[in-house]
KOLPA-885226 format. One record per residue: residue in one letter; x, y, z of N, C-alpha, C, O in turn. Coordinates in Angstrom, 2 decimals. Layout:
// KOLPA-885226
> a / X / Y / Z / X / Y / Z / X / Y / Z / X / Y / Z
...
// end
This chain:
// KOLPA-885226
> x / 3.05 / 0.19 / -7.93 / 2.10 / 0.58 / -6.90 / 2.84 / 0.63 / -5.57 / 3.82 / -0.05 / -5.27
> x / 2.50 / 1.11 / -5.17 / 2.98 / 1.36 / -3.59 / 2.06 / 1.46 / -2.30 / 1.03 / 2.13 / -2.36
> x / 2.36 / 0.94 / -1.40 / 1.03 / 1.02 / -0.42 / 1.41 / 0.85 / 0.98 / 1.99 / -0.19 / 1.26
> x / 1.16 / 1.84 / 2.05 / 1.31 / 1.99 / 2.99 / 0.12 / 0.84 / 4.03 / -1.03 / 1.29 / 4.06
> x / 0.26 / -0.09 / 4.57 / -0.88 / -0.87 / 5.22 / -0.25 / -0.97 / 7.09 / 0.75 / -1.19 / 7.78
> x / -1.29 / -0.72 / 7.14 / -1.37 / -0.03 / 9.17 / -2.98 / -1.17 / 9.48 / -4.13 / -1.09 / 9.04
> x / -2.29 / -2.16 / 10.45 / -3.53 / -2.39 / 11.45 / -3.81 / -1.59 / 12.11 / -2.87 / -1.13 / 12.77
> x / -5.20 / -0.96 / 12.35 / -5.75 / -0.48 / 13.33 / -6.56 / -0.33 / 14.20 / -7.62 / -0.92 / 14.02
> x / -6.47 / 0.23 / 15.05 / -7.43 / 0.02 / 15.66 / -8.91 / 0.43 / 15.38 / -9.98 / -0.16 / 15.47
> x / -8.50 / 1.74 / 14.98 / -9.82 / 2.45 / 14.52 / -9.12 / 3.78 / 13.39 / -8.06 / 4.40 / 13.45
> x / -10.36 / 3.83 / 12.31 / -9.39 / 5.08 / 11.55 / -11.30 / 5.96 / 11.09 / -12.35 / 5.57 / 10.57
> x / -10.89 / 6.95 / 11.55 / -11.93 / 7.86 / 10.68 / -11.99 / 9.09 / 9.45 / -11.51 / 10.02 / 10.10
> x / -12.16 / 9.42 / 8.67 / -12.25 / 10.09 / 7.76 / -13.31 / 10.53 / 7.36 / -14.38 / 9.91 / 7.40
> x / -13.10 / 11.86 / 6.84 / -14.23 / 12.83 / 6.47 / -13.70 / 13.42 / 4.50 / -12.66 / 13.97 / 4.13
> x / -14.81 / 13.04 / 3.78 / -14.07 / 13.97 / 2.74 / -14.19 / 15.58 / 3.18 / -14.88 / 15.92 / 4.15
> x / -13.50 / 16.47 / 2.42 / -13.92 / 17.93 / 2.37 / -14.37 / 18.31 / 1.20 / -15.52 / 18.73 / 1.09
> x / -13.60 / 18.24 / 0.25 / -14.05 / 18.51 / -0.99 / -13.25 / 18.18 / -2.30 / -12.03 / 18.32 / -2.29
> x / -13.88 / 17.77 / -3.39 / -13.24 / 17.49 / -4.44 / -11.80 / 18.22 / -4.99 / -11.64 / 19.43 / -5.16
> x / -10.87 / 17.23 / -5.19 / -9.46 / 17.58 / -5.65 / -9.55 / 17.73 / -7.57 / -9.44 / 18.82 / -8.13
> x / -9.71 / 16.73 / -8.14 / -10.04 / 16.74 / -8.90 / -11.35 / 16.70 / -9.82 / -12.31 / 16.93 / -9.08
> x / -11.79 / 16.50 / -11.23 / -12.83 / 16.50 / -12.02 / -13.36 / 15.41 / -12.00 / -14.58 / 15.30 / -12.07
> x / -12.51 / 14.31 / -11.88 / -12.89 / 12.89 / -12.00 / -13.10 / 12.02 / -11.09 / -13.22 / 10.80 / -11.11
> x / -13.15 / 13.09 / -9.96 / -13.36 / 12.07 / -9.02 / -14.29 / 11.87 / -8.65 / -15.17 / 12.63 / -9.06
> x / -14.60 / 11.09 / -7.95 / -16.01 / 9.81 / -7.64 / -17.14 / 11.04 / -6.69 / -16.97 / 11.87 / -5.80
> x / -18.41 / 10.49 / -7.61 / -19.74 / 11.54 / -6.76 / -20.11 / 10.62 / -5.64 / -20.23 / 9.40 / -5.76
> x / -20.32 / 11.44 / -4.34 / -20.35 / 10.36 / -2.99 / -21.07 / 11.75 / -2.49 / -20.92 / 12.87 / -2.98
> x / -22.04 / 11.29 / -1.18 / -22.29 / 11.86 / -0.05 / -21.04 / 11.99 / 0.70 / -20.62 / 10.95 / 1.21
> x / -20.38 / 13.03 / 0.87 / -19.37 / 13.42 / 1.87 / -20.07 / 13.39 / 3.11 / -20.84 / 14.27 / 3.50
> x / -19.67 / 12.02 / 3.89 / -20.16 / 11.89 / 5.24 / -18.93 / 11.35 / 5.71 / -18.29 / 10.66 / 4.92
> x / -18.35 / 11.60 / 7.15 / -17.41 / 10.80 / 7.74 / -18.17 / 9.56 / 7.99 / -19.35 / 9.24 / 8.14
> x / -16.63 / 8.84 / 7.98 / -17.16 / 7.54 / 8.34 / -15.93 / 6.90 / 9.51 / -14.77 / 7.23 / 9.24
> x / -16.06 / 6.29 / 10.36 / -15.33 / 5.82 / 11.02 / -15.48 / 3.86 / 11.33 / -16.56 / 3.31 / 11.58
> x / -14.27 / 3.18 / 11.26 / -14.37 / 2.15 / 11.10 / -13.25 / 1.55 / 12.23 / -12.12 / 2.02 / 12.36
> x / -13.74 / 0.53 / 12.93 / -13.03 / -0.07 / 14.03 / -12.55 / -1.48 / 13.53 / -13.24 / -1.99 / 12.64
> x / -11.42 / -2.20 / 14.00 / -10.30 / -2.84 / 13.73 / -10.07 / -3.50 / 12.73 / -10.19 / -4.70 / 12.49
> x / -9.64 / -2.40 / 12.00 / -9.48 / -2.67 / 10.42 / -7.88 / -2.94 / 10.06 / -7.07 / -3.00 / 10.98
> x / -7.57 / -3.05 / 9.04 / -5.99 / -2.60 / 7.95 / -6.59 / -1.55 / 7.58 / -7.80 / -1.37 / 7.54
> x / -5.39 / -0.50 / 7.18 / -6.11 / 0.66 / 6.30 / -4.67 / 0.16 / 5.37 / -3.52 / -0.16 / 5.66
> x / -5.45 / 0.30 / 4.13 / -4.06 / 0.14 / 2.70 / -3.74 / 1.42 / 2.28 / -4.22 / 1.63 / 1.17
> x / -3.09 / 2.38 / 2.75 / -3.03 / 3.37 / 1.82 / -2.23 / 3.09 / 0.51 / -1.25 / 2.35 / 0.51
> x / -2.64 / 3.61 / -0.44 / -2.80 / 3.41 / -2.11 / -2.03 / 4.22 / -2.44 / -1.93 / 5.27 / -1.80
> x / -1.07 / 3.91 / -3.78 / -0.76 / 5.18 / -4.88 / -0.09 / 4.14 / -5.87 / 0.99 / 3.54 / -5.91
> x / -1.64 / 4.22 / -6.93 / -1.21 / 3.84 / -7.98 / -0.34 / 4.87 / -8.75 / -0.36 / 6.10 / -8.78
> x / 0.66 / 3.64 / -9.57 / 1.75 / 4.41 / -10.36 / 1.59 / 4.40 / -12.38 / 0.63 / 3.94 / -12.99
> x / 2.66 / 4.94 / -12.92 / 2.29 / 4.32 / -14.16 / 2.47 / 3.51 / -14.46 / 3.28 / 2.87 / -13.78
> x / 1.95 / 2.91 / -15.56 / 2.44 / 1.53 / -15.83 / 2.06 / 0.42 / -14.68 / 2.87 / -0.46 / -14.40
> x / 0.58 / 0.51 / -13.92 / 0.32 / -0.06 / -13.16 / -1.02 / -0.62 / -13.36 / -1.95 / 0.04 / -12.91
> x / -1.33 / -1.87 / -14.05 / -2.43 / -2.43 / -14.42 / -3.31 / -3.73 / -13.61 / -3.00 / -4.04 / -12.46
> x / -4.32 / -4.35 / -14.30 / -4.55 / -5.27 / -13.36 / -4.35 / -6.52 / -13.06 / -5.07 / -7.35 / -12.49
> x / -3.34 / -6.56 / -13.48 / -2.44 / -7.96 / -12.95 / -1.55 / -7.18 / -11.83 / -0.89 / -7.98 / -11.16
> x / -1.35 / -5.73 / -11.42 / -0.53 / -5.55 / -10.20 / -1.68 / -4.91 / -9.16 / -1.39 / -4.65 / -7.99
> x / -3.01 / -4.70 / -9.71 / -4.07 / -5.36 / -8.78 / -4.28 / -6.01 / -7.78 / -4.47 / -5.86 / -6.57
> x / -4.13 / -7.48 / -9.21 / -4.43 / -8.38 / -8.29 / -3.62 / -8.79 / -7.57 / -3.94 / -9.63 / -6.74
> x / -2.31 / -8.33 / -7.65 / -0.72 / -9.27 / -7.07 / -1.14 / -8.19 / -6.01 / -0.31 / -8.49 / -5.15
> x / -1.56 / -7.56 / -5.67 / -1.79 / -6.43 / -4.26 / -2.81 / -6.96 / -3.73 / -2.68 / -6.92 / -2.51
> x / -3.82 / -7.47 / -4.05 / -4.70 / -7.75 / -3.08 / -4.25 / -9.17 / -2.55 / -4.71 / -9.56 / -1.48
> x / -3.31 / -9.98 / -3.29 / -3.08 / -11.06 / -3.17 / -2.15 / -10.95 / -1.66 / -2.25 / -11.68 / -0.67
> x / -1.33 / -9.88 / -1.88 / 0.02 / -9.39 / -0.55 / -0.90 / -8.97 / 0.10 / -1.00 / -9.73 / 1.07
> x / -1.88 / -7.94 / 0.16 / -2.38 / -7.48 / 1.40 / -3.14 / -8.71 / 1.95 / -2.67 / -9.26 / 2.94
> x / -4.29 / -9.20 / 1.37 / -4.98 / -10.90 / 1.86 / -3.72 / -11.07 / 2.81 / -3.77 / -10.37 / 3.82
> x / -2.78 / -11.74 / 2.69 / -1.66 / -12.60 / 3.11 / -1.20 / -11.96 / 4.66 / -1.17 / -12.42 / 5.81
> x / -0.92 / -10.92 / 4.17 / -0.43 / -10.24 / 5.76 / -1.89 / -9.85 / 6.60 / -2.12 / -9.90 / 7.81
> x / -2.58 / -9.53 / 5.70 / -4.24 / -9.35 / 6.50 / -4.29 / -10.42 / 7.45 / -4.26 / -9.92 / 8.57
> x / -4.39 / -12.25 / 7.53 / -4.27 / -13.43 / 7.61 / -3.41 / -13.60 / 8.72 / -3.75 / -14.13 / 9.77
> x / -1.88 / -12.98 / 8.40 / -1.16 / -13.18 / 9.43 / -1.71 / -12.27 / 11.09 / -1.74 / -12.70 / 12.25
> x / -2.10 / -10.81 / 10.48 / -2.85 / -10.60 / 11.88 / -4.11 / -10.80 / 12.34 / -4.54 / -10.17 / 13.31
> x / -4.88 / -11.80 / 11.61 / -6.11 / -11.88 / 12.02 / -7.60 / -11.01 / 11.68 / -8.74 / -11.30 / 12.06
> x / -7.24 / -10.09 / 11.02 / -8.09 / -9.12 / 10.20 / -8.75 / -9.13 / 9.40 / -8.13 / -8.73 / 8.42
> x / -10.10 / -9.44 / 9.05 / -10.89 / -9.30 / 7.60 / -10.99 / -7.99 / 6.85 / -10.83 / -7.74 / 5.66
> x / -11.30 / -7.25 / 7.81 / -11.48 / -5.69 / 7.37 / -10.69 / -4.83 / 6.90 / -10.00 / -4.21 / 7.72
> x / -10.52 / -4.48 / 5.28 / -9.97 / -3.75 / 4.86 / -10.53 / -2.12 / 4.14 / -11.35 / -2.07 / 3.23
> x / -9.90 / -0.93 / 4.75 / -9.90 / 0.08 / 3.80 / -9.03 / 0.04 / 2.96 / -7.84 / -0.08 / 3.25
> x / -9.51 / 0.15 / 1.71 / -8.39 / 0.90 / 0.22 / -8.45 / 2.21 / 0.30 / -9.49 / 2.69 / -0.14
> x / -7.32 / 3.26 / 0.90 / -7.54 / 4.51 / 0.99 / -6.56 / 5.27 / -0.27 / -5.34 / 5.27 / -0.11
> x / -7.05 / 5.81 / -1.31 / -6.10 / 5.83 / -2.50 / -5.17 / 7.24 / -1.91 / -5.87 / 7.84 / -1.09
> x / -4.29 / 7.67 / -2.04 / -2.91 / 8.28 / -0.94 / -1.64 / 8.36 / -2.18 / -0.60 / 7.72 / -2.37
> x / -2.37 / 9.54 / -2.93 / -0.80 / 9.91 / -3.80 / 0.26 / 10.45 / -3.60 / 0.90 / 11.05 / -4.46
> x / 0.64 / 10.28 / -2.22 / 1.62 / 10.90 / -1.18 / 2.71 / 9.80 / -1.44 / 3.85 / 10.11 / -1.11
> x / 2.56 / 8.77 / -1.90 / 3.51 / 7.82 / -2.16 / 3.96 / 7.53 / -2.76 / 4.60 / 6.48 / -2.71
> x / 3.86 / 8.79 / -4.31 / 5.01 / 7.97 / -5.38 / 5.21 / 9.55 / -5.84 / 4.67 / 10.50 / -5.27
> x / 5.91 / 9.64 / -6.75 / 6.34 / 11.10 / -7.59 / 5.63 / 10.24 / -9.03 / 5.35 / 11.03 / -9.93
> x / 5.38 / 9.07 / -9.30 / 5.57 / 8.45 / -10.42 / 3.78 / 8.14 / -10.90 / 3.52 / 7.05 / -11.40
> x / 2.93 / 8.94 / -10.76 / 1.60 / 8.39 / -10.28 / 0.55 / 8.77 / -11.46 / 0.10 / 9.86 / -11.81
> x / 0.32 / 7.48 / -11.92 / -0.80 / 7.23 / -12.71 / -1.92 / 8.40 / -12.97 / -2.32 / 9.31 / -12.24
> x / -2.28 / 7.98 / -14.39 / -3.13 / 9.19 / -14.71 / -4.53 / 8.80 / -13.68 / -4.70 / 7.69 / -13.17
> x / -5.37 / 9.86 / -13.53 / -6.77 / 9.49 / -12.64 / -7.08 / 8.67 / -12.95 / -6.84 / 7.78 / -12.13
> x / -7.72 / 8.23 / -14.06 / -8.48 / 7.42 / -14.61 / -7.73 / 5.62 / -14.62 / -8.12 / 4.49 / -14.31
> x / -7.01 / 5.99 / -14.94 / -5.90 / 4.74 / -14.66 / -6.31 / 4.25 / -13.18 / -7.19 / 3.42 / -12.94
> x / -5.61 / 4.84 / -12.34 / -5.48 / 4.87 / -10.86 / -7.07 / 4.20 / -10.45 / -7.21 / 3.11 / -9.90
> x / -8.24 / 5.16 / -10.87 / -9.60 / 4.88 / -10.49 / -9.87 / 3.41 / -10.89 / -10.27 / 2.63 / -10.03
> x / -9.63 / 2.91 / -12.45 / -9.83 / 1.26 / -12.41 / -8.83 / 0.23 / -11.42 / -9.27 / -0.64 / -10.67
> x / -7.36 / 0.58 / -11.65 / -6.72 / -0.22 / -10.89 / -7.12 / -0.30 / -9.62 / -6.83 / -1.31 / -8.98
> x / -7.90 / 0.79 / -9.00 / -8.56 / 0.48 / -7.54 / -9.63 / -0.41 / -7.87 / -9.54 / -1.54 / -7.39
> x / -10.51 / -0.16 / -8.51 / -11.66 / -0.74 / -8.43 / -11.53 / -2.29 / -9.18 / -12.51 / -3.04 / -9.17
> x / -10.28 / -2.69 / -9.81 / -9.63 / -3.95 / -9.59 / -9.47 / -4.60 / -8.56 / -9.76 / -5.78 / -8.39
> x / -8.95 / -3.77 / -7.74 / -8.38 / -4.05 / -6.19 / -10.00 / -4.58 / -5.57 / -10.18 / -5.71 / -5.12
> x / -10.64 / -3.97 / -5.63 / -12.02 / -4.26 / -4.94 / -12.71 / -5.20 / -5.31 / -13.50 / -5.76 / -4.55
> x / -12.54 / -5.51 / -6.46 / -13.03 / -6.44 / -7.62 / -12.65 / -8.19 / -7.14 / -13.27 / -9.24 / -7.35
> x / -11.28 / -7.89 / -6.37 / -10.84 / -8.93 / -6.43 / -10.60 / -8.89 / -4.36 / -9.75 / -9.36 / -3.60
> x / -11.31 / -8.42 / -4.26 / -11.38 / -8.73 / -1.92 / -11.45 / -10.09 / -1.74 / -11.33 / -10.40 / -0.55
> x / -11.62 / -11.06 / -2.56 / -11.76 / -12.62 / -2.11 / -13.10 / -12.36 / -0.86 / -14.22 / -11.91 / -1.10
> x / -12.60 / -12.76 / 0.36 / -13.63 / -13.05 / 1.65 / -12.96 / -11.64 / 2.45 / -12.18 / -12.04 / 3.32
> x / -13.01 / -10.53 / 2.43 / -12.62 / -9.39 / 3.00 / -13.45 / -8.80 / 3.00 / -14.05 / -8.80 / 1.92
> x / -13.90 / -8.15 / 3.85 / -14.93 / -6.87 / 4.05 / -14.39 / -5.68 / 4.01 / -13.66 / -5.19 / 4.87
> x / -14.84 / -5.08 / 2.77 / -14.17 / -3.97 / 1.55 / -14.72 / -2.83 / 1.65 / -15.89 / -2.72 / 1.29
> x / -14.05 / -1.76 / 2.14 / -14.69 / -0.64 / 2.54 / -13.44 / 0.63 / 1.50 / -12.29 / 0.25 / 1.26
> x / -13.74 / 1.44 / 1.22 / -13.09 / 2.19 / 0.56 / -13.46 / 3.67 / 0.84 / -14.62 / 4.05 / 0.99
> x / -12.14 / 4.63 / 0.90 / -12.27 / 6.30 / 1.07 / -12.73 / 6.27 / -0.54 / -12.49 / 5.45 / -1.42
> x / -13.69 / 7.86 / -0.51 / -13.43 / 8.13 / -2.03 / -12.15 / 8.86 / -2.40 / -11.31 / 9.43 / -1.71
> x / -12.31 / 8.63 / -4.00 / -10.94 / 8.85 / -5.04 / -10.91 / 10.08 / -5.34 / -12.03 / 10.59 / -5.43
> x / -10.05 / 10.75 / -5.52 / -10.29 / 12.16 / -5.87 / -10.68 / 13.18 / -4.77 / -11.19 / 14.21 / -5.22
> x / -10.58 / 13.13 / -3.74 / -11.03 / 13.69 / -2.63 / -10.22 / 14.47 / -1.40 / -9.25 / 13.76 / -1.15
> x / -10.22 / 15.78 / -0.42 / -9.57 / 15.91 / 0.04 / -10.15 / 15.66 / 0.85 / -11.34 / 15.96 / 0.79
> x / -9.64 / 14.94 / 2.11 / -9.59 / 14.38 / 3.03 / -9.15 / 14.18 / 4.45 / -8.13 / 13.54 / 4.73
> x / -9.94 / 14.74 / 5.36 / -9.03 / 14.85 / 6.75 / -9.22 / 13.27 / 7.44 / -10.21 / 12.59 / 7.16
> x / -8.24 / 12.83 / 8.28 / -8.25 / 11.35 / 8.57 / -7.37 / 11.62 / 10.26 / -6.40 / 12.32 / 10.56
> x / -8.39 / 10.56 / 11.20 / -7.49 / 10.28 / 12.34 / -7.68 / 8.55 / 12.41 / -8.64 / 7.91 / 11.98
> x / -6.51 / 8.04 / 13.05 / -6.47 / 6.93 / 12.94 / -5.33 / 6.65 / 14.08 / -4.44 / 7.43 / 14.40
> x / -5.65 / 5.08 / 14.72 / -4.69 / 4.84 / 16.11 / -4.15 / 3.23 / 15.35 / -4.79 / 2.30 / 14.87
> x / -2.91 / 3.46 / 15.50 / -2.12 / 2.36 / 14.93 / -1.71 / 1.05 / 15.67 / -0.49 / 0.93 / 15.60
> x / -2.20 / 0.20 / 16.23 / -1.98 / -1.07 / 17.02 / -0.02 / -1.19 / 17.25 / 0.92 / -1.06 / 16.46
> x / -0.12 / -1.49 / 18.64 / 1.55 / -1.76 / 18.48 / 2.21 / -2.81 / 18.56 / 3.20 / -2.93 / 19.29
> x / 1.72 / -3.77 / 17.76 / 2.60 / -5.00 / 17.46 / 3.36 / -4.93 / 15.99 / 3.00 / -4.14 / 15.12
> x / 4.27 / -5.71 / 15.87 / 5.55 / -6.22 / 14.60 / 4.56 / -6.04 / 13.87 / 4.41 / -4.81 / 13.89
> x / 3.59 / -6.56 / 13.10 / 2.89 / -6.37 / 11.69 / 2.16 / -5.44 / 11.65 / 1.70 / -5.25 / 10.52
> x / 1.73 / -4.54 / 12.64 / 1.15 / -3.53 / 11.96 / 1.63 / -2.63 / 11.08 / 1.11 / -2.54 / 9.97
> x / 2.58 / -1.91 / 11.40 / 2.98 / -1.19 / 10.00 / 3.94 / -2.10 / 9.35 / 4.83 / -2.79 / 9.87
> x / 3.43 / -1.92 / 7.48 / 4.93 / -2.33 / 6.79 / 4.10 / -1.57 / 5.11 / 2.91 / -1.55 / 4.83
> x / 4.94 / -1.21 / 4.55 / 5.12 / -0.67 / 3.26 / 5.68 / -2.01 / 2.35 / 6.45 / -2.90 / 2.68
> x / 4.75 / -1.68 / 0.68 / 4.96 / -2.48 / 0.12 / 5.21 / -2.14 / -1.15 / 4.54 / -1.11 / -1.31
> x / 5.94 / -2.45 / -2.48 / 6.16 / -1.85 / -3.47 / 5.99 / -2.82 / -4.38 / 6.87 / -3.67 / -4.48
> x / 4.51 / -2.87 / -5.46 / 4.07 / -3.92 / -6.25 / 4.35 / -3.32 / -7.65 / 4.06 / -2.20 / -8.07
> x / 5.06 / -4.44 / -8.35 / 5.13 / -4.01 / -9.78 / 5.02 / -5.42 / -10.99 / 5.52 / -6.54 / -11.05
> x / 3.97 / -4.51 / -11.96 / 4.32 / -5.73 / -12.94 / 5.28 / -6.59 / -13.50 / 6.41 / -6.22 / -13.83
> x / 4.82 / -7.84 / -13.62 / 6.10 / -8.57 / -14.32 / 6.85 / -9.48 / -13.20 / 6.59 / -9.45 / -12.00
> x / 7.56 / -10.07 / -13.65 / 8.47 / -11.44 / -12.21 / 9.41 / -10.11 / -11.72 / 9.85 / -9.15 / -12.36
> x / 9.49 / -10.49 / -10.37 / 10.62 / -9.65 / -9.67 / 11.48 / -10.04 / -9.71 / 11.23 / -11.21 / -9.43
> x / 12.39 / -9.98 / -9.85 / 14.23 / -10.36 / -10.21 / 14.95 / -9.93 / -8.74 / 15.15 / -8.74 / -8.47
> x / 15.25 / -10.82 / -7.99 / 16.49 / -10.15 / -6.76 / 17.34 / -9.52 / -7.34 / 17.88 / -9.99 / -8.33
> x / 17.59 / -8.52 / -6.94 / 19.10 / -7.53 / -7.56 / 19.49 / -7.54 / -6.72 / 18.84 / -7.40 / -5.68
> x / 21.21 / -7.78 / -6.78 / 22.31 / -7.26 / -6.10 / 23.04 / -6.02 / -5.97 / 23.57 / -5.56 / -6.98
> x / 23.10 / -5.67 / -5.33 / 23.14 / -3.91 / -5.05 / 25.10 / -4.14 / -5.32 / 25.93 / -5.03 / -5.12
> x / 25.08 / -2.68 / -5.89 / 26.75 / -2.32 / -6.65 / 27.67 / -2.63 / -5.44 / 28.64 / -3.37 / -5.57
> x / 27.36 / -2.07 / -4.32 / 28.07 / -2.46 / -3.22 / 28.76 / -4.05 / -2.80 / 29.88 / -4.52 / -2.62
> x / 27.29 / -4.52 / -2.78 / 27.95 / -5.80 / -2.38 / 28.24 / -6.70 / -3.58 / 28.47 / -7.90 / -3.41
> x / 28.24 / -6.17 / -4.72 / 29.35 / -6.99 / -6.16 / 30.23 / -6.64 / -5.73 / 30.99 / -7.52 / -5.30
> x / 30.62 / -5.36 / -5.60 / 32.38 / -5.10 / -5.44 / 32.60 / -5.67 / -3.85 / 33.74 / -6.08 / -3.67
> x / 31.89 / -5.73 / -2.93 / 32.75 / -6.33 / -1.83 / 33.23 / -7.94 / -2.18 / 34.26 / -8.54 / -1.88
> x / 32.09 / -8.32 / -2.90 / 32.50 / -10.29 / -3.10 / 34.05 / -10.09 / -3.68 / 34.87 / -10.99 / -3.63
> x / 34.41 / -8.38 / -4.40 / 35.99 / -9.39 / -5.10 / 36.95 / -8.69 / -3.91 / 38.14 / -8.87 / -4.16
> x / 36.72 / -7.97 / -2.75 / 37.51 / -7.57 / -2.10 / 38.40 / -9.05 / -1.41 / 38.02 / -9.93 / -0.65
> x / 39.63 / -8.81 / -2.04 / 40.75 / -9.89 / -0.72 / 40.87 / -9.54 / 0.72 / 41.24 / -8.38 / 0.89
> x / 40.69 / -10.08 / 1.56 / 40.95 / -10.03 / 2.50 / 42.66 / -10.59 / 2.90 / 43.23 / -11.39 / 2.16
> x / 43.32 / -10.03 / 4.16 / 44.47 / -11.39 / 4.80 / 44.46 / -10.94 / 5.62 / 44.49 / -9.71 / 5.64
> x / 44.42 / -11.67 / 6.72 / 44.74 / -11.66 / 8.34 / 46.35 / -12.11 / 8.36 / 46.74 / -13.01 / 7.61
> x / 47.12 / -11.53 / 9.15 / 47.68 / -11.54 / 9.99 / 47.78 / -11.89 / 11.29 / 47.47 / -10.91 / 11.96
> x / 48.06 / -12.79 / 11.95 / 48.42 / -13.05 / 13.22 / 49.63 / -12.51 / 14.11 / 50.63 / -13.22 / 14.22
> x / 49.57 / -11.10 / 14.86 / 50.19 / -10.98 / 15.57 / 51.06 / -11.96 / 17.31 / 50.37 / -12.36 / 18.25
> x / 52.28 / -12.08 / 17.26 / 51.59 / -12.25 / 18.67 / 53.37 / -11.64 / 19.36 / 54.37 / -11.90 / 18.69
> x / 53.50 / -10.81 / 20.75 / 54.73 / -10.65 / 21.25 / 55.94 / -11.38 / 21.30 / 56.93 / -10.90 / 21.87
// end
């Protein structure tokens, strides 16, 4: 999963019209919402609800650090090449919602095209991107810095 999360100040959205077959029947009304997180969403494959809940668990957490109850789940398949079938995607959200703890849970619809304005707060935590995946995360060491640990170094001391 992947998810773009922006404090804001204020974000509004309007659907236009259905993208797909499966997506969710709603009154297309804008809605506009003041000082929220917006999560933008893109579930991937292989993305179930244990990486759900490990997402609502990360967003809660940084939500906390800025002081925010209010969350949109805005689902945003702009963020992976790797992205879950609809139907997939549609429960793993509604996992996500399932599990808001004490958050006030507001959600774009799924399946929807969508025009959106939104003003982004300018402190350190408002924007940060996050990349959730099933299973324990393992630190990897990148190829680079294996081969620098066997590089020798020797100094030399010049002097006239």
């Amino acid at each position: 999963m992947r998810i773009l999360q922006l404090h804001c100040d204020y974000v509004e959205f309007t659907p236009i019209k259905k993208e797909i077959k499966s997506a969710e029947d709603i009154d297309p009304q804008s809605k506009r919402l003041e000082e929220i997180v917006v999560a933008f969403v893109a579930v991937e494959d292989g993305d179930n609800s244990d990486v759900a809940k490990k997402a609502m668990s990360e967003i809660s957490a940084s939500m906390a650090k800025v002081g925010c109850k209010k969350l949109l789940l805005y689902p945003y398949a702009h963020l992976s090449s790797k992205l879950a079938s609809p139907s997939t995607a549609l429960s793993v959200l509604k996992e996500m919602e399932a599990n808001k703890n004490d958050l006030e849970l507001h959600k774009a619809p799924f399946g929807w095209t969508k025009s959106y304005n939104l003003k982004v707060k300018g402190h350190p935590l408002a924007e940060n991107s996050k990349t959730i995946t099933a299973g324990e995360e393992k630190e990897s060491t990148s190829e680079a810095l294996k081969a620098e640990s066997k590089i020798q170094s020797f100094w030399h001391i010049m002097t006239p």
